[in-house]
N, C-alpha and C positions, 0 to 999 in steps of 0.2 A: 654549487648548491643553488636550488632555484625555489624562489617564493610558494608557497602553498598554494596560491591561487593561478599564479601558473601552472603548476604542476596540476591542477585540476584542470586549467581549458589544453592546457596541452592532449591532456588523458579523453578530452569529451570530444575532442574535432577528430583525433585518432576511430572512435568509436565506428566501424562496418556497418552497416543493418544488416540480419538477418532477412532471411527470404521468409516467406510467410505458408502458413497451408490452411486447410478448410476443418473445424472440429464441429463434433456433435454439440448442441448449445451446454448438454447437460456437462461437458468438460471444459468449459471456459473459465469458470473463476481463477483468476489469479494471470487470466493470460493478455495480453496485448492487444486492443483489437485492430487490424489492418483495414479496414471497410468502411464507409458513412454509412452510420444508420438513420434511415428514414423511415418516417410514420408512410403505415399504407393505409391508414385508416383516422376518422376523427378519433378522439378519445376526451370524453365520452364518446361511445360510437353511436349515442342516445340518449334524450335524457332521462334523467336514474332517478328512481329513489331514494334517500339517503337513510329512509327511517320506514318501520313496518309502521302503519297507521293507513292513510285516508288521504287518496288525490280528488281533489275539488277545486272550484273556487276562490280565489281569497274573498271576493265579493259577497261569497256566502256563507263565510264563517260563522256571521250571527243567528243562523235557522239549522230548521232540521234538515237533515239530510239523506237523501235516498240511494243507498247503495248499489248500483247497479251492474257490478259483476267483483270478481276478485284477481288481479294478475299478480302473479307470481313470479319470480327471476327464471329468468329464459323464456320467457311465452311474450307473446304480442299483444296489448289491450284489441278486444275487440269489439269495442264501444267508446267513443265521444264521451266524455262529462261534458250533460247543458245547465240550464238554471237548477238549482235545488239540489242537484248529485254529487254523487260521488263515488269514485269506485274504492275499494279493501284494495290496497299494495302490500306487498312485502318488499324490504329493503333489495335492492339490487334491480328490481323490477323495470320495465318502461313505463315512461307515466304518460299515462291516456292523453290526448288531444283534447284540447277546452280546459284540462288543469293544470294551476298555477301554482301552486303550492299543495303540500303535505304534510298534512298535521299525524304527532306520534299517536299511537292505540292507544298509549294511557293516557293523554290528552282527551280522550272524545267518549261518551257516553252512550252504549246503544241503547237501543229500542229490547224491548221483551221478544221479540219475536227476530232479534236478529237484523231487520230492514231498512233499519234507519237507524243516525247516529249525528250527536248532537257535539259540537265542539265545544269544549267547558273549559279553555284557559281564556286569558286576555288578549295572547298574542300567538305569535310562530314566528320561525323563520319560514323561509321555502318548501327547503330541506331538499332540491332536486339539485342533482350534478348536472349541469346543461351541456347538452351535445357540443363537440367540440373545443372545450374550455380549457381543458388543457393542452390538449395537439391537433393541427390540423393534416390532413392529408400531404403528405409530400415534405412537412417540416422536419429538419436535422435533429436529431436527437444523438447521437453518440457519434465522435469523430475518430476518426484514425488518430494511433495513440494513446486512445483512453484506456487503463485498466480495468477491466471487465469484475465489478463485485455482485452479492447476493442482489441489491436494487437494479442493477442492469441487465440482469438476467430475467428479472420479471419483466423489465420491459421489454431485449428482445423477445420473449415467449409472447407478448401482448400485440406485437407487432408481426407475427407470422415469421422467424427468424430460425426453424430448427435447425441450423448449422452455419459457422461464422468465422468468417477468413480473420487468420490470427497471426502475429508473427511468430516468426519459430523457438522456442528456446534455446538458448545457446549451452553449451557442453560446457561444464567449469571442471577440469582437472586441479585438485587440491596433492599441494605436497608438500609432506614435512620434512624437514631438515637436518638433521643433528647427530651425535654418537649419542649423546642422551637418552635421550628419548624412550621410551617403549609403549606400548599401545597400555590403554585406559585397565583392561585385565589382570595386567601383569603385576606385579609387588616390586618397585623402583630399587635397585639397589645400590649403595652408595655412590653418588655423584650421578643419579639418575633420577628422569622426572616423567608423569607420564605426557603423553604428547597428548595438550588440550586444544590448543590452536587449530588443527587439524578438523578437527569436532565442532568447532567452534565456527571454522571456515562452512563446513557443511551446510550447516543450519542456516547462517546467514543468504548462502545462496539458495538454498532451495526454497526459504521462506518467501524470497522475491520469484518466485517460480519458475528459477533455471534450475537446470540438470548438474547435479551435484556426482562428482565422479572420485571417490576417494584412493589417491595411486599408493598411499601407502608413504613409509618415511626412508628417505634417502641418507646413506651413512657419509661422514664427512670424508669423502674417498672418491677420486675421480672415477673408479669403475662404477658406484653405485649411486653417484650425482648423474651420471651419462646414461645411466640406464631408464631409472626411475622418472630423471626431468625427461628425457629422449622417448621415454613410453606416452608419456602426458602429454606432450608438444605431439605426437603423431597423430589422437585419439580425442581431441578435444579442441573447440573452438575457444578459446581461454585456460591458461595456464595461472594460479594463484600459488606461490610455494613463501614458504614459513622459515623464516630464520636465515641462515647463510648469508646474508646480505649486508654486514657490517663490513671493519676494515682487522679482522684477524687472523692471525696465521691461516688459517679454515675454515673459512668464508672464501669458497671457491664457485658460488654460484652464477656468479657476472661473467667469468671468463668461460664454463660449460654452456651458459645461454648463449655466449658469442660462437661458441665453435659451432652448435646447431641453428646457426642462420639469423639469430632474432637481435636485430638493430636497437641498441638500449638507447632511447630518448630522454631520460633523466636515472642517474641513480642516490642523489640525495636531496630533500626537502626540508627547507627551514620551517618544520612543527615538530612539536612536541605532544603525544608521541609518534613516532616514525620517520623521524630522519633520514635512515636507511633505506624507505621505499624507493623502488626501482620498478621502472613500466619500459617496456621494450615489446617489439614486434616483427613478420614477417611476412608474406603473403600472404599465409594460411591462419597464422596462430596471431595472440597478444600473449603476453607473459607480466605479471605481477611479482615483482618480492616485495614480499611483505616483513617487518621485522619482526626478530624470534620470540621478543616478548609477549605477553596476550592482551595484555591493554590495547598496548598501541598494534598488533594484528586488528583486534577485532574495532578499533574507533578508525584506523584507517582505510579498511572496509566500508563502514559507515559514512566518513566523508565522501571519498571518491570512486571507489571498486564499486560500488551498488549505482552511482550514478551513472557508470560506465556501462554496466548490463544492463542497466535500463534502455540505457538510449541505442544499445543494440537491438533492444525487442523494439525500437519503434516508440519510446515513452519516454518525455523529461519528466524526470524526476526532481521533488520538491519538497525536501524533509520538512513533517511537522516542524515548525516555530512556534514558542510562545515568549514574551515580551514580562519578565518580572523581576523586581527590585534583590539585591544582593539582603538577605537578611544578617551577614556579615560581613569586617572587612576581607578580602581576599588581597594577600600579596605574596611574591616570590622574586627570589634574587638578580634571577637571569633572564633578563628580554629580548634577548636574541634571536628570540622565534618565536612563532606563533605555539598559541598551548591551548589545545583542548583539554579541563577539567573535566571529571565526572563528577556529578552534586544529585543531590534529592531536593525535592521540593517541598515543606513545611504545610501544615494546615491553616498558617497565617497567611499563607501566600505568596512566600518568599523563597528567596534558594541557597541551601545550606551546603556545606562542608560534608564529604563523607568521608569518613578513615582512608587514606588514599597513602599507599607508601611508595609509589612510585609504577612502570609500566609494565612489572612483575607480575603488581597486587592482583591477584583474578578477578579477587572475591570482589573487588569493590564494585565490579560490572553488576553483580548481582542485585547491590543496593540502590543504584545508579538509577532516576528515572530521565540524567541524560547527559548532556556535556555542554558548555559554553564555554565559548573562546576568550581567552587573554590574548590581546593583541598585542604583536610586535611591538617593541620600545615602551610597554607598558608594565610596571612593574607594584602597581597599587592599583586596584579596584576597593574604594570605601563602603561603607554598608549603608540602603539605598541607591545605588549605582544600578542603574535599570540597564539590562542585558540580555540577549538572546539566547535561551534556552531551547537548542536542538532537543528533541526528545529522541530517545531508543529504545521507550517500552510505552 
């Protein structure tokens, strides 16, 4: 058995890259980007107006002033402001040559006829985005690696970027395990459960925007472990399978992965839960057992399987943390491993206890806004005890 945090750098240096391809910008979010991105342009490409009102002088705040044309966003001024002017902008606009500032509409008072306009506060600011000020030409903006969301999008579109070298998503073949089992439809019948894990697997990978490929549940029987894992290991660049992976009569998962080629580099880990996780590989494929439980499926996931696809698309990953005091004591008998708890977080600010019966319990995932670790040879956390709170929702 090897330490958790082995069993993570073990699982991260294993990790392939994917090879990358070119997508339309409008299907980027959620994917990888493979490319530098660089400004081809200042930005501002000009300086802007930030307000509808009146480019003038600040020199001439205190006077009337003569309006000498009106620019509007997209158009060019095609006039100078000299002493006493000013020209009508709309926000977005270029602001004329010779003006230094822009005072708002409702700031300024015109004339009867339209011609003139007189500024009636005490002050302003600018109100002009000056050319350049945020990006200059040729400057880095998004690196290979970065996860592509809705604000990066605006910026490649801003920067001339209709299509954008991404890495590729990787194939996740999901399988479940059991005689148990039966899919989520069916009415369990006794000594039967429906297969959540499986479902559960899905989501998790596709929400990190890999290809979720569901093989279906494998019966505890060498014809139908060989088939089922032997379908998934041909058809997918990552194999995740659920359950079979403890030490019982039928738990025959470790010795089918070995007869189809895939070198098992750890099969038990000191946390709780997931002891029984098992990572193996081979030319082609990686393979994951995950244990049968759904806690520790879905918080083992969470740990290290999600950091794993990541750094396949090209992206370290770096789960939200946030740093907040125990609002009670937390203790438990057995220190012998590290233990992910799931907790909720309090409107005091603190982090609570949630019904938790162990790595059966589904539902407590639901309540859960995440998990913090008891650390090895630790078997009292007091209240006040400031801790790392992983989040998962």
């Amino acid at each position: 058995m090897i330490s958790f945090e082995e069993a993570y750098s073990i699982a991260l240096k294993s990790a392939r890259r994917m090879g990358t391809e070119v997508v339309p910008l409008r299907d980027t979010p959620g994917r990888i980007l493979a490319e530098q991105v660089v400004a081809d342009m200042a930005m501002p490409p000009f300086d802007r107006a930030m307000v509808d009102g009146f480019a003038c002088r600040r020199s001439d705040l205190d006077g009337e002033l003569t309006i000498i044309e009106t620019v509007a966003a997209g158009y060019m001024p095609t006039k100078s402001v000299g002493a006493g002017e000013c020209a009508k902008i709309m926000t977005g606009a270029p602001v004329p040559e010779g003006a230094d500032c822009c005072f708002m509409v409702e700031h300024g008072e015109s004339s009867s006829d339209g011609k003139t306009v007189r500024f009636v506060k005490d002050k302003t600011n600018d109100n002009i985005a000056v050319m350049g000020k945020d990006l200059q030409p040729d400057d880095d903006i998004l690196d290979p690696g970065h996860r592509i969301l809705a604000p990066d999008v605006a910026v490649l579109a801003s920067m001339g970027y209709p299509e954008v070298e991404v890495y590729l998503r990787p194939t996740v073949g999901i399988v479940a395990t059991g005689d148990e089992l039966v899919e989520p439809e069916l009415t369990p019948e006794p000594a039967q459960i429906r297969n959540s894990n499986a479902y559960s697997l899905c989501a998790q990978v596709a929400s990190m925007g890999c290809i979720a490929n569901y093989e279906g549940i494998a019966r505890d029987n060498d014809e139908s472990l060989n088939e089922v894992i032997g379908r998934a290991l041909e058809t997918n660049d990552v194999v995740l399978m659920s359950g079979g992976m403890s030490m019982g009569e039928f738990d025959l998962v470790p010795r089918i992965l070995k007869e189809h080629g895939i070198r098992i580099l750890y099969d038990r880990v000191a946390v709780q839960p997931g002891k029984p996780t098992t990572f193996g590989l081979s030319d082609d494929v990686f393979c994951w057992g995950l244990p049968g439980n759904p806690v520790a499926t879905y918080t083992i996931f969470e740990l290290v399987v999600k950091a794993f696809l990541f750094r396949m698309m090209g992206h370290e990953y770096s789960p939200p943390i946030v740093k907040m005091p125990l609002g009670e004591d937390f203790t438990r008998k057995n220190s012998g491993r590290t233990s992910w708890v799931p907790v909720m977080t309090t409107p005091e600010g603190t982090i609570a206890r949630i019904p938790y019966h162990g790595s059966a319990h589904i539902n407590a995932l639901c309540h859960a806004h995440g998990v913090i670790p008891f650390p090895y040879g630790v078997t009292e956390m007091p209240a006040g005890t400031v801790v790392e709170l992983r989040l998962t929702r």
